[in-house]
C-alpha positions as CSV (number, residue, x, y, z in Angstrom):
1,X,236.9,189.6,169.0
2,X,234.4,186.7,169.8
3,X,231.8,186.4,166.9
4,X,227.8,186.9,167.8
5,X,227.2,185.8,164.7
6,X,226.0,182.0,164.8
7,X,225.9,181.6,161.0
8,X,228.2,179.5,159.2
9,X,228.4,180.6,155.7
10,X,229.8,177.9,152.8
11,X,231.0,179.4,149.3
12,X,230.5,176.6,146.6
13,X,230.4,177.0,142.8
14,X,226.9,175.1,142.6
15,X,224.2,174.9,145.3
16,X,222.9,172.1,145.2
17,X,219.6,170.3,147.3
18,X,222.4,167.3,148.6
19,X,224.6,169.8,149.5
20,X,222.0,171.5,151.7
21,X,220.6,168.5,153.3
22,X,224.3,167.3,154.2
23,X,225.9,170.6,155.2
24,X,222.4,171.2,157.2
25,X,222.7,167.4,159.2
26,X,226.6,168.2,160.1
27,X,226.3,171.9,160.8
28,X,223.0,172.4,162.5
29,X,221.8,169.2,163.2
30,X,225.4,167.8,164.7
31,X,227.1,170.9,165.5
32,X,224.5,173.4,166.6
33,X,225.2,176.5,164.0
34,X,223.5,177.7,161.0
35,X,224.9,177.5,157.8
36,X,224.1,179.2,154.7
37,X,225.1,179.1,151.0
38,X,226.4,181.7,148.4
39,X,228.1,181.4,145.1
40,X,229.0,185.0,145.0
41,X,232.6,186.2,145.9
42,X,232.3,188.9,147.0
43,X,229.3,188.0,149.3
44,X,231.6,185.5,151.4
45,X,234.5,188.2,151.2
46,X,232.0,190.6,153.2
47,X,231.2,187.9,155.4
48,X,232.7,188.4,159.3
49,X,231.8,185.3,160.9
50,X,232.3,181.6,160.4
51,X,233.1,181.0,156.6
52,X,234.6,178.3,154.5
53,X,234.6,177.2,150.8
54,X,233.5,173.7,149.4
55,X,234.5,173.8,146.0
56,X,237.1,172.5,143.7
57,X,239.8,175.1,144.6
58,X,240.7,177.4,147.5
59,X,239.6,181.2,146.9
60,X,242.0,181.8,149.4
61,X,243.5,181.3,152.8
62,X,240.1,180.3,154.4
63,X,239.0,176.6,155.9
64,X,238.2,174.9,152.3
65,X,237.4,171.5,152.0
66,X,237.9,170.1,148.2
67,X,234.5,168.8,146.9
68,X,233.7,165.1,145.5
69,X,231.4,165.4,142.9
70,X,228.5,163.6,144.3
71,X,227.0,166.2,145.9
72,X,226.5,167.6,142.3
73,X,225.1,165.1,140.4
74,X,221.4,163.4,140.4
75,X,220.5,159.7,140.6
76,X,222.7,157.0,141.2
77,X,226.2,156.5,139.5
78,X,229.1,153.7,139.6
79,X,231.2,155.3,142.3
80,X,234.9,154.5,143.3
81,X,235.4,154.5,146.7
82,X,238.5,153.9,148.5
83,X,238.2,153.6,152.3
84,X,241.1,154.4,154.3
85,X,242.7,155.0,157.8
86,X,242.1,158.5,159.2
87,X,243.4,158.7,163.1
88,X,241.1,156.6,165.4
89,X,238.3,156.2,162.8
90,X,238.0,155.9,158.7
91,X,237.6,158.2,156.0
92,X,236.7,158.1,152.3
93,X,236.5,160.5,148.8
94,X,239.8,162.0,150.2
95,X,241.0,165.4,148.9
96,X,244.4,166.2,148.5
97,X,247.0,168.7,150.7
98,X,245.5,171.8,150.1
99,X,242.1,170.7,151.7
100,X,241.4,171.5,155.3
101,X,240.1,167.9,155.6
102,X,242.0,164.9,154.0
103,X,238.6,163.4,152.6
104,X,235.2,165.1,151.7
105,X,233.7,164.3,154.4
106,X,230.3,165.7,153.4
107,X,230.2,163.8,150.3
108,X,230.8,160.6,152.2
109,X,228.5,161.2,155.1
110,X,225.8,161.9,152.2
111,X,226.7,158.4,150.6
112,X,225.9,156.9,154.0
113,X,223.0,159.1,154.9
114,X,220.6,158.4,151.8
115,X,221.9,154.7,152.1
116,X,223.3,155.5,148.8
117,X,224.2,151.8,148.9
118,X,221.0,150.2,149.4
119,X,219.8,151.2,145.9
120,X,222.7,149.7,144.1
121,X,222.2,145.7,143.3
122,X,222.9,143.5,147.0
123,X,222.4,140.1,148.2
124,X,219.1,140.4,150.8
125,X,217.9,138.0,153.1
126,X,215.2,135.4,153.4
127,X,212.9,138.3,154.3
128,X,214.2,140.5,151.7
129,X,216.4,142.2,154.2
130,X,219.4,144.9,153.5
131,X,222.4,142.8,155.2
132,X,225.0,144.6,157.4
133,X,227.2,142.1,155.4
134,X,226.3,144.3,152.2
135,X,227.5,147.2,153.6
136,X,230.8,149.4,153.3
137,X,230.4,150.3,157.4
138,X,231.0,146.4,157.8
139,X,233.3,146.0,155.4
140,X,235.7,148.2,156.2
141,X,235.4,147.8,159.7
142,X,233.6,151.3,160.9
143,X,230.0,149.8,161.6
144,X,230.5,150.6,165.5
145,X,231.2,154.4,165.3
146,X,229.0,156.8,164.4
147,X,231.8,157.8,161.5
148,X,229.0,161.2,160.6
149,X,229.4,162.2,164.1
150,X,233.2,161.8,164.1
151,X,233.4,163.7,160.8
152,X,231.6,166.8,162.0
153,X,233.3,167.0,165.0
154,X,236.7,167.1,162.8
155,X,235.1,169.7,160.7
156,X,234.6,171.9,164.2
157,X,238.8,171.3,164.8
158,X,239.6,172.8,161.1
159,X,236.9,175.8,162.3
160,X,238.0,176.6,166.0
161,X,241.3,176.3,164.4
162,X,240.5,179.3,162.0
163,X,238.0,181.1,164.5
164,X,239.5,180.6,167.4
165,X,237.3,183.4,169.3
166,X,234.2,181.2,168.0
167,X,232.7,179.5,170.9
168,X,230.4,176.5,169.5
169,X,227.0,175.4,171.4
170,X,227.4,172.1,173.6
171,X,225.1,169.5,172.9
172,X,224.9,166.5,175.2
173,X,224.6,162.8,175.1
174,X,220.5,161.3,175.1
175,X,219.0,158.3,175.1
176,X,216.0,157.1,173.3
177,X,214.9,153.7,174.8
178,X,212.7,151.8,172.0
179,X,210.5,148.8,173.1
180,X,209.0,146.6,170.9
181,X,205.8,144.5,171.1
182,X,205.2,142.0,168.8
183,X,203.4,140.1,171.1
184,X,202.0,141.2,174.0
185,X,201.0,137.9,175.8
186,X,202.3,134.1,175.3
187,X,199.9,132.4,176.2
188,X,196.8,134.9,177.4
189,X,193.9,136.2,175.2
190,X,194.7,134.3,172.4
191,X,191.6,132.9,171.5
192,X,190.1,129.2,171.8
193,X,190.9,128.2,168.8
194,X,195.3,129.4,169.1
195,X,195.1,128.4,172.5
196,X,193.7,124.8,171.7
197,X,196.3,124.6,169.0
198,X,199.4,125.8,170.9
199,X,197.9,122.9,173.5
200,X,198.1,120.0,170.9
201,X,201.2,121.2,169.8
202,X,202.6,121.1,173.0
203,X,201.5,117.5,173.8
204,X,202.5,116.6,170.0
205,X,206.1,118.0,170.2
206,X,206.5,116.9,174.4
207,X,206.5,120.1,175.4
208,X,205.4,119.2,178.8
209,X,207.1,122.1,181.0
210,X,206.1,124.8,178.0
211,X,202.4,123.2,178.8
212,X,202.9,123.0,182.5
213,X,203.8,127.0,182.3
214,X,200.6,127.2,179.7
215,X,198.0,126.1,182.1
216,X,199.3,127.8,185.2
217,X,199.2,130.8,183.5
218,X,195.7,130.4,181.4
219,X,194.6,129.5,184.9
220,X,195.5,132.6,186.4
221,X,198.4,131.1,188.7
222,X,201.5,132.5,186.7
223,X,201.9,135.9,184.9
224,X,202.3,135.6,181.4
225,X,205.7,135.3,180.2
226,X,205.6,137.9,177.9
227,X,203.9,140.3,180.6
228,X,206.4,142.2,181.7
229,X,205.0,145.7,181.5
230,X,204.6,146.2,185.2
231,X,208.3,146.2,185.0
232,X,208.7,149.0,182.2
233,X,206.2,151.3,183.8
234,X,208.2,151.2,186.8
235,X,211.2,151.6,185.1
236,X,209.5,154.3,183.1
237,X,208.6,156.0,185.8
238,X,212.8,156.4,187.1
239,X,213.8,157.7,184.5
240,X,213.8,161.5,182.9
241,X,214.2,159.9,179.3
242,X,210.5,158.9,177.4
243,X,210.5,155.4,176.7
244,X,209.1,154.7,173.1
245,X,206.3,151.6,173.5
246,X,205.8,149.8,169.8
247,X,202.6,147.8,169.7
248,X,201.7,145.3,166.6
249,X,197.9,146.0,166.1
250,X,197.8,144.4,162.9
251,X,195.6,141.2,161.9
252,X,196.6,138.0,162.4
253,X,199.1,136.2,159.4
254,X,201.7,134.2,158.8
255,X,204.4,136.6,160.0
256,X,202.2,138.7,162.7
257,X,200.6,137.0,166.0
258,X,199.6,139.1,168.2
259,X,196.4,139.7,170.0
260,X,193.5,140.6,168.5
261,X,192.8,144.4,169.0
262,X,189.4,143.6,169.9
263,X,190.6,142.2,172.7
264,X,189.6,144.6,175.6
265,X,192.4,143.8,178.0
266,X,194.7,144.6,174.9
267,X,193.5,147.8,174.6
268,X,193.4,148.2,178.0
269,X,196.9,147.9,177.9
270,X,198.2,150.1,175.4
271,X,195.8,152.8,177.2
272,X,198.0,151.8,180.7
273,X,201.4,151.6,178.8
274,X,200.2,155.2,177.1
275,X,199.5,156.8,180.4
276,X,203.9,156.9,181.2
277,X,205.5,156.1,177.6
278,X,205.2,157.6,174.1
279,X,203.5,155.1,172.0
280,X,203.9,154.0,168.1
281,X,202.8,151.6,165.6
282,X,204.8,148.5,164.7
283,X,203.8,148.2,161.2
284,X,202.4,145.1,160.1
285,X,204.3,142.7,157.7
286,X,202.1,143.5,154.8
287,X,201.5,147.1,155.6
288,X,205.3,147.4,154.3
289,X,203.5,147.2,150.4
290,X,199.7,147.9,150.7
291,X,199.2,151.9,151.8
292,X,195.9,151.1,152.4
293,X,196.4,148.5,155.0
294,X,198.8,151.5,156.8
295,X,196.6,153.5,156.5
296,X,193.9,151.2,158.8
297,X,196.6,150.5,161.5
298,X,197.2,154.3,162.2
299,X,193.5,154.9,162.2
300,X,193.1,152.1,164.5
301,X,196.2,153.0,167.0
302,X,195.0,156.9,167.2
303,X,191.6,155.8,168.4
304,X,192.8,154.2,170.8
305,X,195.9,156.3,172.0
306,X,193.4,159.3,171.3
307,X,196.8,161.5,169.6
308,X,197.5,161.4,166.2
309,X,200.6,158.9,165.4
310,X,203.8,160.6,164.6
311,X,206.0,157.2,165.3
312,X,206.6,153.7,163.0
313,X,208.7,151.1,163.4
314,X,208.0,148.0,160.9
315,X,207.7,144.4,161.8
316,X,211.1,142.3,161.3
317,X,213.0,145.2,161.3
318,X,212.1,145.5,157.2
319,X,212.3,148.4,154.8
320,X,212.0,149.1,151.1
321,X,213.5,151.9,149.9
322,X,212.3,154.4,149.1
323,X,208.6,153.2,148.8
324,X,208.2,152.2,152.9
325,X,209.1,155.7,153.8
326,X,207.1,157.5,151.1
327,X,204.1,155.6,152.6
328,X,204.7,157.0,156.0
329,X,204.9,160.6,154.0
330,X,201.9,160.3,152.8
331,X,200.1,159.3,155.7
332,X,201.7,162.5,157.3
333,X,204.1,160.0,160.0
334,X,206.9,161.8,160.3
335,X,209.1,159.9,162.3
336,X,210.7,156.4,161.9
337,X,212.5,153.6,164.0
338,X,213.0,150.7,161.8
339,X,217.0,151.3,160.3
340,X,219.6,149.4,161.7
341,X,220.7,145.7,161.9
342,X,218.7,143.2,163.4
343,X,222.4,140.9,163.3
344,X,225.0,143.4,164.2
345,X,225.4,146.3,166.6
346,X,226.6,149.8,165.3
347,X,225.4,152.7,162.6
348,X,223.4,151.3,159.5
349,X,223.9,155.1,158.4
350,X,226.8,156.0,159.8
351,X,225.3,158.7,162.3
352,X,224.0,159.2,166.3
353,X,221.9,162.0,165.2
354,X,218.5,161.7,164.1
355,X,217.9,162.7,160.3
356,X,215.6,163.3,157.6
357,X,215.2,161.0,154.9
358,X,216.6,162.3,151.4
359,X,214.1,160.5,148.1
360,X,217.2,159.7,145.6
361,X,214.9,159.2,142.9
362,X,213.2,162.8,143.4
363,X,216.3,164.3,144.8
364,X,214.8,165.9,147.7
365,X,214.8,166.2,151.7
366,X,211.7,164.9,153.1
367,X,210.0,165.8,156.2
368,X,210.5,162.4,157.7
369,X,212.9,162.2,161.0
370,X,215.1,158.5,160.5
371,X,216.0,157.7,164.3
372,X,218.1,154.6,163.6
373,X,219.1,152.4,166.3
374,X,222.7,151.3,167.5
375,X,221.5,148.2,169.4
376,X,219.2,145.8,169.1
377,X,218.2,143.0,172.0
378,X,218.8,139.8,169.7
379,X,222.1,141.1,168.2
380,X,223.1,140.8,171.5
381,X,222.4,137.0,171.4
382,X,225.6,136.2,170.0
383,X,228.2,137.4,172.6
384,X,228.0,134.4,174.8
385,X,228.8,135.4,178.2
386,X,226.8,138.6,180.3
387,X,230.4,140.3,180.9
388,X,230.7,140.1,177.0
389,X,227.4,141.6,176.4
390,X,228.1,144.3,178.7
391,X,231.3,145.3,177.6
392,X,230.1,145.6,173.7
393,X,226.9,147.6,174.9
394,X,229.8,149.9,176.9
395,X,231.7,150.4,174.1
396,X,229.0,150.9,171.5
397,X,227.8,153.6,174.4
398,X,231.0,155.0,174.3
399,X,231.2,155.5,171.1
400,X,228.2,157.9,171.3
401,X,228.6,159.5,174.2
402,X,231.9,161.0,172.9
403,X,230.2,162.6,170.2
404,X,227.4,163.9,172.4
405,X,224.7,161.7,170.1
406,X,221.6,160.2,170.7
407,X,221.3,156.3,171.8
408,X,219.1,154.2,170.2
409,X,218.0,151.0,171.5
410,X,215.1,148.5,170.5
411,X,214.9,146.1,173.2
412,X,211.5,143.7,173.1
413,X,208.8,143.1,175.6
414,X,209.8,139.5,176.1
415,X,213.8,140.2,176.8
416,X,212.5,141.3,180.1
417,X,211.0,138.0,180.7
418,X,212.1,135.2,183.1
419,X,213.5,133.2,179.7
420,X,216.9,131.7,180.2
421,X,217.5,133.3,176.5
422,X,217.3,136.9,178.0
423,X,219.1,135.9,181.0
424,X,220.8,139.8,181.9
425,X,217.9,141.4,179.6
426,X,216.9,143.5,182.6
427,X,220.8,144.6,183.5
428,X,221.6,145.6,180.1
429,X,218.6,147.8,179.6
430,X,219.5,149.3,182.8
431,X,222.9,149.9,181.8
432,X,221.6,152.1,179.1
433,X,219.0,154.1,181.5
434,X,221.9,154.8,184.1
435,X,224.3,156.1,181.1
436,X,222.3,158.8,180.5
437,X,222.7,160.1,184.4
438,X,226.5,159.6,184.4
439,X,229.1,162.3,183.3
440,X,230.9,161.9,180.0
C-alpha cells in the first residue's frame, strides 16, 4: 500500500529541544516530511506510516538509529570525537551493527549546526575571526560537502528501504546570489576632504596611473571603478533567482569607508538597486557589540528601502557567538548571511540548507534563518589560474546540486570591476546564474 500519511514519527526515551531542532532541519527542512516525537510504546506500535526509533536500543525490527548522548544533555561538554570514512563522504559518533546508520548522524549534524565548536577555546584571527583552520570540517577533510545534506539523504536510503511504498517529496537545487557593498564608489562622492587625501596619497606613494584613473573619473570621463551596478541590474534582470544587494550605511571609521548616506546619489542608488534585487544591511564593524548602533542602521536602511529589514550580513565576514545573533533577535531581523569562510570555500556548518540558529547557552531554537554561504569572491583569490577557479566553483556546485541544496554565494560589488585582481569575476558569477537553469 503507498502511505498518505506524510508524517514521520521518531520513538526516543527522552524528548529533548536538540532533538527537535535536529530531527526538524534533516526531516522537514532537508527532506520534505513531518516528523513527530513520542516516548510511548504503544503510540509508535499503532503508528502506520513512516516510524523509526532513536534511542539506545532497538524496540524491534524497525529503522533505529543508536543515539549519542549529546542530544540529551545541556551546555557544553569535553566531547570525543572520532571522524572516520563513511563511503564518498565522512561520518562521526558512530553506532554499532545493530544501528540502521553506522554513526548518529543527528547528533553530529547538531554538533556542526550550533557551531558546537565555536564555543569551545580556538585560535581567532587578527579581527577576532573563527578560522576554517579551527575547525573539524577542515581538519578532517569534509569542508567541501555539505556532510548535513549527505547524512539526511542516507537517512531517506535506511527509510525507502523500510517503506518502500513511501514516495518522498523532490526538492530541487536553488541559488541565492549575495552581493556585497562595502563601498559603493572608489573614487566618487567621497567628500573634499577623502578625496584631497586619497590625492596626496597618490602623489606621495607614485601612484600616478591610480591618480590618472582618479581624475578621469572625478571629472566625469571614466565610470567609477567600483560602479558596476549597471552590470548587476542587468544581470538581475536575466535571471528568475532574486539577487541579495548588501549595502554598508554605517559611519565612517577605521574599518568602514563607505559613502556617507547623506549623500543623495547614494541613496539614489540603493533606491535603483532596490527597484530589481532584495536588499539588506551590511552591519557596521562596531554594530557587531553596540545594539544601539544596530539598531540606527536598520532604522536608517528601512527609510530608505521603505520595507522593514529582514536581512544582515556583518562587515568582514565577523560574528560573535551567540551575542551577534541575539542582537539581530532582538531587533526582530530574522535572517542572516554572514557564516562561512572568508579563506576557504565549502560548509562552515556542514549544511546547503538554510537553518535556524540554536542559543547553547539557553538551549533553545530561535526564530533566526542562518543562510551560510559556500563561496566567497576573495577565497577564490588563491587558485591561480581562471580554469582553476572554475573547476573548484564546479565542484563546490556539484557538491550541492546532488543534494538538491541551496547555493550561497557572496561575491562584491568591485569583483565585477575592470581590476586585473577580478580578472574572470564576471564569468564565475555567471557560472553560478546559468547552474541554476541546467538539469542536475
Amino acid at each position: 500500500m503507498e502511505f498518505t500519511s506524510l508524517m514521520l514519527l521518531v520513538y526516543t526515551h527522552k524528548i529533548t529541544p536538540r532533538l527537535r531542532y535536529t530531527f526538524k532541519h534533516i526531516c522537514t527542512r532537508i527532506l520534505g516530511i513531518q516528523v513527530d516525537f513520542t516516548t510511548t510504546i504503544e503510540d509508535f506500535i499503532a503508528h502506520e506510516s513512516l516510524k523509526m526509533s532513536y534511542s539506545k536500543k532497538p524496540l524491534g525490527n524497525e529503522v533505529f538509529v543508536r543515539s549519542h548522548d549529546l542530544l540529551f544533555e545541556q551546555g557544553l561538554s569535553d566531547l570525543d570525537i572520532n571522524v572516520q570514512d563513511w563511503d564518498h563522504t565522512k561520518g562521526f559518533f558512530s553506532t554499532g551493527e545493530t544501528s540502521a546508520l553506522p554513526f548518529d548522524i543527528f547528533a553530529a549534524s547538531f554538533y556542526l549546526l550550533s557551531r558546537y565548536e565555536e564555543y569551545l577555546p580556538h585560535v581567532k584571527d587578527d579581527y577576532g575571526r573563527f578560522l576554517a583552520s579551527e575547525s573539524i570540517a577542515f581538519k578532517h577533510h569534509f569542508l567541501q560537502q555539505p556532510v548535513v545534506d549527505i547524512w539526511a539523504y542516507k537517512l531517506k536510503a535506511a527509510l525507502q528501504f523500510k517503506f518502500e511504498d513511501f514516495r518522498f517529496p523532490e526538492r530541487s537545487y536553488n541559488i541565492q546570489p549575495v552581493i556585497d557593498v562595502p563601498m559603493a564608489y572608489y573614487f566618487r562622492n567621497k567628500g573634499l576632504i577623502r578625496t584631497l587625501g586619497g590625492i596626496a596619497s597618490d602623489l606621495f606613494r607614485f601612484r600616478f596611473r591610480r591618480l590618472y584613473q582618479r581624475v578621469l573619473v572625478l571629472t566625469g570621463f571614466k565610470r567609477d571603478p567600483h560602479d558596476t551596478f549597471k552590470w548587476i541590474i542587468t544581470k538581475q534582470k536575466a535571471s528568475a533567482f532574486k539577487f541579495l544587494v548588501f549595502f554598508l550605511i554605517g559611519d565612517y571609521s577605521t574599518y568602514d569607508k563607505n559613502i556617507s548616506i547623506n549623500k543623495k546619489e547614494f541613496v539614489s542608488l540603493i533606491k535603483s538597486v532596490a527597484d530589481y534585487c532584495h536588499i539588506g544591511l551590511k552591519a557596521s564593524y562596531f554594530s557587531l557589540e553596540d545594539i544601539s548602533i544596530l539598531k540606527k542602521e536598520k532604522k536608517k536602511m528601512e527609510s530608505i528601502i521603505n520595507y522593514d529589514l529582514n536581512a544582515t550580513r556583518h562587515s568582514f565576514s565577523k560574528l560573535n557567538l551567540p551575542n551577534s545573533y541575539r542582537n539581530l533577535i532582538e531587533l526582530e531581523i530574522n535572517q542572516d548571511f554572514t557564516m562561512g569562510y572568508i579563506n576557504e570555500l565549502g560548509f562552515r556548518a556542514g549544511t546547503c540548507t538554510p537553518f535556524l540558529f540554536y542559543d547553547l547557552d539557553y538551549e533553545i531554537q530561535t526564530p533566526l534563518q542562518i543562510h551560510s554561504f559556500h563561496c566567497l569572491d576573495a577565497a577564490l583569490l588563491k587558485y591561480q589560474s581562471q580554469l582553476d577557479k572554475k573547476e573548484t566553483l564546479q565542484n563546490l556546485i556539484g557538491e550541492v546540486k546532488a543534494v538538491n541544496g541551496t547555493f550561497t554565494s557572496v561575491f562584491h560589488n568591485y569583483s565585477f570591476s575592470d581590476d586585473s585582481l577580478w580578472k574572470g569575476y564576471k564569468e564565475l558569477f555567471t557560472l553560478i546564474l546559468d547552474s541554476a537553469n541546467e538539469t542536475n
